[in-house]
C-alpha positions in Angstrom: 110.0 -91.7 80.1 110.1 -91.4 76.1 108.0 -89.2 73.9 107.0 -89.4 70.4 105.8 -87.5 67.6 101.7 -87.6 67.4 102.1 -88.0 63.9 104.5 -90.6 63.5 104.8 -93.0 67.0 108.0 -94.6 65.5 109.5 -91.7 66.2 110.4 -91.4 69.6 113.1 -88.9 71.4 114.4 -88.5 75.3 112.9 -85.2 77.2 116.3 -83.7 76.8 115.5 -84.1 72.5 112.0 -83.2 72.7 112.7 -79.8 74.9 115.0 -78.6 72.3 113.5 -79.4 69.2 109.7 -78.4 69.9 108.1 -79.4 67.4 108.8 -83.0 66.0 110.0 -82.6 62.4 107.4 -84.6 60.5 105.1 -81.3 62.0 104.0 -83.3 65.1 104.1 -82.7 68.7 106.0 -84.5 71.5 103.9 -86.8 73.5 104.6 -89.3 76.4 105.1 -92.7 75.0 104.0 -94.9 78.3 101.2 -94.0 80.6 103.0 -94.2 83.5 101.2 -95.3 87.3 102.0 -92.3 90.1 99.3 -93.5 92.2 101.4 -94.6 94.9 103.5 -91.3 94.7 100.3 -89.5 94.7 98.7 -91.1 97.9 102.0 -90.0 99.9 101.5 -86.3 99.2 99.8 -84.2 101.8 98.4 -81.3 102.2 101.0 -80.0 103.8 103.5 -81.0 100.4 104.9 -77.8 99.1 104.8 -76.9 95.3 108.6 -77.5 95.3 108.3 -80.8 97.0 105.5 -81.9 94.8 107.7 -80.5 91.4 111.1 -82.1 92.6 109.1 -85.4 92.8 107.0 -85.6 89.8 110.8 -84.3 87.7 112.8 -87.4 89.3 109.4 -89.7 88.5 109.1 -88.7 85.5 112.4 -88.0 83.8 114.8 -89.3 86.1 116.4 -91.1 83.6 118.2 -87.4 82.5 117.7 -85.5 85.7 118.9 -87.3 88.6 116.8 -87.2 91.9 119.5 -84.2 93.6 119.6 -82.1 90.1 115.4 -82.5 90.2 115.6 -80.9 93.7 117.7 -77.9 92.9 115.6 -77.2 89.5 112.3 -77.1 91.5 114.1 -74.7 94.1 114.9 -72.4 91.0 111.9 -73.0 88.6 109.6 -72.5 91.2 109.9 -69.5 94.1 106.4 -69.0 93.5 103.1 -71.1 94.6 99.6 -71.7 93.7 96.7 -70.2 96.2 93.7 -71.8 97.0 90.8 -69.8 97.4 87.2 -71.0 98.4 84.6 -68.7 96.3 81.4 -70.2 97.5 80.1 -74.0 98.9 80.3 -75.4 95.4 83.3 -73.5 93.7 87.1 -72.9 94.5 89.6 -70.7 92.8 93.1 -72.1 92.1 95.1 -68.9 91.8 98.0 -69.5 89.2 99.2 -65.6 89.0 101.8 -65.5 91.7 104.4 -65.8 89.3 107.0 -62.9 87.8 104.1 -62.4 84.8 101.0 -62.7 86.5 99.9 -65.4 84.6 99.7 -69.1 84.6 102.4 -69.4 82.0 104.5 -68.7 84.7 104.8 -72.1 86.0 105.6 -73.8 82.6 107.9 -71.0 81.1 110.7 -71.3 84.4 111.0 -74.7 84.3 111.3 -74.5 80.4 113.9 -72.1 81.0 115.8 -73.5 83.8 115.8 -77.1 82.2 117.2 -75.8 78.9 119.5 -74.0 80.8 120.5 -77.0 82.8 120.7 -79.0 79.8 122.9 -76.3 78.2 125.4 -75.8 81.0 127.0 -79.4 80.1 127.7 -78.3 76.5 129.0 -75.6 74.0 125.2 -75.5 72.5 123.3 -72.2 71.5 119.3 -72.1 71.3 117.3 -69.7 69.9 113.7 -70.3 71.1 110.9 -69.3 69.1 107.1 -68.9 70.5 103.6 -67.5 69.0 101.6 -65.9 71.8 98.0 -64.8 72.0 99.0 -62.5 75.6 100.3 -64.4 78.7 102.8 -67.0 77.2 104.8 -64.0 75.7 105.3 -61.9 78.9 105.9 -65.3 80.6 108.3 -66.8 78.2 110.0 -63.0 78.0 110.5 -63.2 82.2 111.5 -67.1 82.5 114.6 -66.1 79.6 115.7 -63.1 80.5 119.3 -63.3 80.8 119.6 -66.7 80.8 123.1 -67.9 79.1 122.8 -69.2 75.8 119.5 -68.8 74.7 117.8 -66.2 72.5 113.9 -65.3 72.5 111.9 -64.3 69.4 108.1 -63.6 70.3 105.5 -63.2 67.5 102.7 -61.8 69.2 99.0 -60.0 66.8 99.4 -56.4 66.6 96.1 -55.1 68.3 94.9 -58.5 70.2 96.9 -58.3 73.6 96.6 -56.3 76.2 98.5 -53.0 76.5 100.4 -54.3 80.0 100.6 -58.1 78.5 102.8 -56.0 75.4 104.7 -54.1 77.7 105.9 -57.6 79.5 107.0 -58.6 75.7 108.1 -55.8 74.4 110.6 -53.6 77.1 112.8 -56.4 78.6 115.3 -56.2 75.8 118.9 -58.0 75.6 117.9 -61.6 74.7 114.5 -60.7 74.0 113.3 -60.1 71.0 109.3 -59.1 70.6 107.7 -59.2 66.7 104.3 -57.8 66.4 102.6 -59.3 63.5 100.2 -58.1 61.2 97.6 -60.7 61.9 95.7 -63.4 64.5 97.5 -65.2 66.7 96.9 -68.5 64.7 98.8 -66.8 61.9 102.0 -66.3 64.5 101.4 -69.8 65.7 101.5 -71.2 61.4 104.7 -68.8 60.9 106.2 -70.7 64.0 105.0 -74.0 63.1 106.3 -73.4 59.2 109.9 -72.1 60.3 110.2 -75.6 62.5 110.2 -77.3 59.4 111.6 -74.9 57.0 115.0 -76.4 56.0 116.3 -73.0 55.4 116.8 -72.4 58.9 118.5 -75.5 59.8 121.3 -74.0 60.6 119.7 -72.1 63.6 119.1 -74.1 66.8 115.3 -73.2 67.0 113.2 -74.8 69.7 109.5 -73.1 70.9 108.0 -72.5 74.1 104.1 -72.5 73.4 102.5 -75.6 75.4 103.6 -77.5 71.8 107.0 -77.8 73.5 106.4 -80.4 76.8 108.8 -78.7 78.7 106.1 -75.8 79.3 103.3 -79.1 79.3 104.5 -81.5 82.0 104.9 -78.8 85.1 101.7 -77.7 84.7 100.6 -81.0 85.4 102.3 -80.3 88.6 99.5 -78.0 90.2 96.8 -80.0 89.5 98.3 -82.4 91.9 99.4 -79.7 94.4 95.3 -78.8 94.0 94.3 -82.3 94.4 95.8 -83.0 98.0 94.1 -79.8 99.2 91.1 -81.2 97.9 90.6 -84.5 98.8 89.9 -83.7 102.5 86.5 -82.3 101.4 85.5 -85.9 100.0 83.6 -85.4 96.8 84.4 -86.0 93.7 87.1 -83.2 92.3 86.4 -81.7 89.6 88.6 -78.6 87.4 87.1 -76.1 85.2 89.7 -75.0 82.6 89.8 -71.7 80.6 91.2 -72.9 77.9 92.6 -71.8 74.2 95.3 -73.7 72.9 94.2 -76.3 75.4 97.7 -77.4 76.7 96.6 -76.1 80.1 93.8 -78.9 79.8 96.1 -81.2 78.6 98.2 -81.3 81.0 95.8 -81.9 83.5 94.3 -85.2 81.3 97.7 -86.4 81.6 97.7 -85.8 85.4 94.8 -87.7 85.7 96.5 -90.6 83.4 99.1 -91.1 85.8 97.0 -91.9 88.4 95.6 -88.1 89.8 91.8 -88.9 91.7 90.0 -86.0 89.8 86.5 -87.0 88.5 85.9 -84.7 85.4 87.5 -81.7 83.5 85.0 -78.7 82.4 86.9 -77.3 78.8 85.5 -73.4 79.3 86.1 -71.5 75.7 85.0 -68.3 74.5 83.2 -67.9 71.1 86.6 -70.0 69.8 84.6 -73.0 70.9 86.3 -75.2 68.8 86.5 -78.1 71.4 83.2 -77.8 72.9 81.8 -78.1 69.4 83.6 -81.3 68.7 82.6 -83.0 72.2 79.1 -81.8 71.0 78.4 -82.6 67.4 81.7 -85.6 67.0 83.3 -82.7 64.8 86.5 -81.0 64.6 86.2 -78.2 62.8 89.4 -75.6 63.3 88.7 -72.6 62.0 89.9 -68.8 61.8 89.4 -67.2 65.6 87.5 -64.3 66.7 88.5 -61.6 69.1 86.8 -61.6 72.6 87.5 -59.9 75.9 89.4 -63.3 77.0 92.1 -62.8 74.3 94.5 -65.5 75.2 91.8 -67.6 74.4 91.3 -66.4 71.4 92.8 -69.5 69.3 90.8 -71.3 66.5 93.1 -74.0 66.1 94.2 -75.7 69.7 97.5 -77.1 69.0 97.1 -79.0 71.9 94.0 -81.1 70.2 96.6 -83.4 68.9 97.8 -84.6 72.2 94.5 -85.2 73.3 93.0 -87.1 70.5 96.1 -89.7 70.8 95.8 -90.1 74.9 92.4 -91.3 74.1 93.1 -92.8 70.5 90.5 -91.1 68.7 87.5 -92.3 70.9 85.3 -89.8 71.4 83.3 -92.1 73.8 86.2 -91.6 76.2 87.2 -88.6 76.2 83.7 -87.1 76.8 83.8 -89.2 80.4 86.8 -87.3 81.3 85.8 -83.6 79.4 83.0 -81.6 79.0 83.2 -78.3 77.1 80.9 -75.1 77.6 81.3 -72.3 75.8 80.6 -68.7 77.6 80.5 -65.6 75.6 81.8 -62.1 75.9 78.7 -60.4 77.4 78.3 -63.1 79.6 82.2 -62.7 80.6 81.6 -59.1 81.8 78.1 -60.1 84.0 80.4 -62.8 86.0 83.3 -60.1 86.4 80.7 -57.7 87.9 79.0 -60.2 90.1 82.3 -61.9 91.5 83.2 -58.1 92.2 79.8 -56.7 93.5 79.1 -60.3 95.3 82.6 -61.8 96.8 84.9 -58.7 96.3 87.1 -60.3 94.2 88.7 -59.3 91.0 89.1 -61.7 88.4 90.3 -61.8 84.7 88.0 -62.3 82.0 89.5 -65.9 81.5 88.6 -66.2 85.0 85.1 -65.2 84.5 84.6 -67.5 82.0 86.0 -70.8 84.0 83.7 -69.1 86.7 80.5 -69.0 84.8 81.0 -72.5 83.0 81.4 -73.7 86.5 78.3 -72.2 87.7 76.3 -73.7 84.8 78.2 -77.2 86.1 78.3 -77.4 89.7 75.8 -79.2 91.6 75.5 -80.4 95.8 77.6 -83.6 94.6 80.8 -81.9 94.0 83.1 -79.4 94.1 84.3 -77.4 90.8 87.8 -75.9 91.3 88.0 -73.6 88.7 92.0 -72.3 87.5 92.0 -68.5 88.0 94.8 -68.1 84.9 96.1 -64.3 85.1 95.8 -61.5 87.8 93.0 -59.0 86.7 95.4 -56.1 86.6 96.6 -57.6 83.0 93.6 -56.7 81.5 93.0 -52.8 83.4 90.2 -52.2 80.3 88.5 -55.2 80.2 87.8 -55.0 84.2 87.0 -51.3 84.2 84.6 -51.8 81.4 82.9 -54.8 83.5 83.2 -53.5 86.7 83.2 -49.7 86.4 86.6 -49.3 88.5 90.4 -49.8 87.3 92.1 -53.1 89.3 95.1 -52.8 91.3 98.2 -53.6 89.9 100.6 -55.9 91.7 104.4 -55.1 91.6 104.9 -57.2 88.4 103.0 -55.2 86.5 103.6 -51.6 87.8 107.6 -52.3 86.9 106.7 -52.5 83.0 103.9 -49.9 82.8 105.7 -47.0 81.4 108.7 -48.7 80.0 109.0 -48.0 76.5 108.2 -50.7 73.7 111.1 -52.5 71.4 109.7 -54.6 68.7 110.2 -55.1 64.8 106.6 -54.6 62.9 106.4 -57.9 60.3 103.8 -59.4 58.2 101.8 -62.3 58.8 104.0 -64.3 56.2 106.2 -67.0 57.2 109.0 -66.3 54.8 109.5 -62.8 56.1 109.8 -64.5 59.4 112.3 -66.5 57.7 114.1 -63.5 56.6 113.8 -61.9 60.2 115.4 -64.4 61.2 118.9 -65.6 59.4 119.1 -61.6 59.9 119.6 -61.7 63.4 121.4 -65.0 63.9 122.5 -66.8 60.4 
């Protein structure tokens, strides 16, 4: 498989290319090149196919070309000692639990296998990368756990000062050694410019940047990878599957739309925003219209320019007619975010995450007898302890993941929302 740049399709790169650079240099993001037919592959998984199996799979399928089928084997085994759940909320909707992971957050999934491929990659040469990623709350503690300690490679996180969580800062902020955490004076679309600007800044040429935000499709294509996992559980029930996607920067979506390219049997995708309804809009009115975000309850929603948009507009080449067969966007706000947190609690006992909550209500507005909406439950509830108490009146429980960082102390340099102190920041630490 090749990729190209969305901006420029003359300009194509191998996986290995497109992991380490990012961001394509003309400003555009790496996308497959072929669409590619799995359905064969697909109709041989089971239900009983383990996330491993599935992953080792879909790697050799895909990019076997650089990772031969035995190397794809042993880089599932490492990326991926943790699984999705499956969880049936009611007769209409399911919960795809995607917080097992070392963060307690969906992230998870994409950050190891970004970390163990580069890593991989690295081992057969002298090469040194510093990776650089914006994060509105769960890819930063994610990114931070998939890195830590691995050899040669250096994490810089810009993260808003004020718009995460207190836990998702800890994850960011107390791991240290390779890990470096910048809060920044601003939104989180201003750390994902200042990220965006230093990729093409040819001032820092000399540093071996790459990024881990869902820009970079090492962190894109295994997320793909429990969508499919989800699909073969699914199937069994014999109506049409469905997923309802939280979604901010939209590569979570994404990746799913490029499952279903490949051949995956799922009907429709719900897009599920908070007042950042960006997306939704455009599937409305035929309008894209990014703009400055607003903070909600969701925060690592909170993005008023989806990166990811590009992606999707060039998988279904700027027809709108298309893509509204395969998406449909609903936007829930934050009042409406705490009611479904309360009544999941008071009616199912079960805690969710205000991202949840708002996949869970768009799917409750959606769902009909015909079908079933399986919506992706993105982060363990115990990453935003405020947010639940204030919906549900009681503090969550914490799993292990989280009750390691609690009362760590923070390390992080305080910069401005300007990408040329970013520059500054860093040829100081590795010019």
């Amino acid at each position: 498989m090749k990729f190209a740049s969305t901006r420029n399709k003359d300009h194509i790169v191998s996986f290995q290319e497109a992991l380490f650079q990012g961001l394509s240099p003309d400003g555009g993001l790496y996308y497959p090149l072929e669409t590619v037919d799995l359905k064969s592959i697909f109709s041989d998984f089971s239900s009983n196919s383990s996330f491993q199996d599935i992953a080792s799979t879909m790697i050799s399928s895909l990019l076997g070309d650089e990772i031969p089928e035995s190397d794809a084997l042993i880089l599932a085994q490492q990326a991926f000692p943790f699984s999705p759940k499956l969880k049936k909320l009611n007769d209409r909707i399911n919960i795809l639990e995607l917080y097992h992971g070392p963060s307690s957050a969906f992230k998870d999934f994409g950050a190891s296998f970004l970390a163990n491929s580069m890593e991989y990659f690295l081992a057969n040469n002298d090469r040194k990368a510093v990776i650089l990623t914006a994060t509105s709350g769960d890819t930063g503690s994610a990114v931070a756990r998939a890195f830590y300690n691995k050899a040669n490679i250096e994490v810089v996180i810009l993260y808003p000062s004020g718009r995460v969580s207190p836990l998702q800062e800890k994850q960011m902020t107390t791991l240290g050694n390779n890990i470096h955490a910048l809060e920044v004076m601003g939104s989180f679309d201003d750390c994902q410019k200042m990220v965006k600007d230093s990729f093409t800044d040819t001032g820092l040429k000399g540093i071996n940047l790459s990024s881990a935000n869902s820009i970079n499709l090492g962190r894109l294509i295994p997320q793909s990878f429990y969508y499919i996992w989800a699909e073969c559980r699914l199937r069994s029930g014999k109506k049409p599957v469905r997923f309802c996607v939280p979604s901010g920067n939209f590569g979570n979506l994404t990746a799913g739309l490029y499952a279903k390219s490949w051949g995956l049997n799922v009907d429709q995708f719900i897009a599920a925003t908070n007042k950042n309804d960006i997306v939704p809009a455009y599937l409305k009115n035929g309008v894209y219209n990014p703009k400055a975000s607003v903070q909600t309850f969701s925060n690592a929603m909170d993005v008023g320019a989806p990166s990811n948009f590009e992606r999707m507009q060039i998988l279904y080449e700027n027809d709108i007619k298309r893509m509204r067969l395969d998406v449909q966007g609903i936007m829930v706000d934050d009042k409406d975010t705490l009611k479904t947190m309360k009544m999941v609690a008071d009616t199912y006992d079960y805690a969710i995450c205000p991202h949840t909550a708002v996949g869970i209500k768009a799917a409750m507005e959606m769902s009909d007898s015909s079908s079933n909406i399986t919506v992706l439950s993105t982060a363990h509830p115990g990453k935003f302890t405020e947010v639940f108490e204030k919906a549900v009146g009681v503090k969550p429980e914490l799993p292990e993941s989280l009750l390691a960082v609690k009362n760590l102390d923070k390390k992080c340099i305080l910069i401005s929302n300007k990408s040329d102190e970013l520059k500054k920041t860093l040829l100081s630490m590795f010019s």
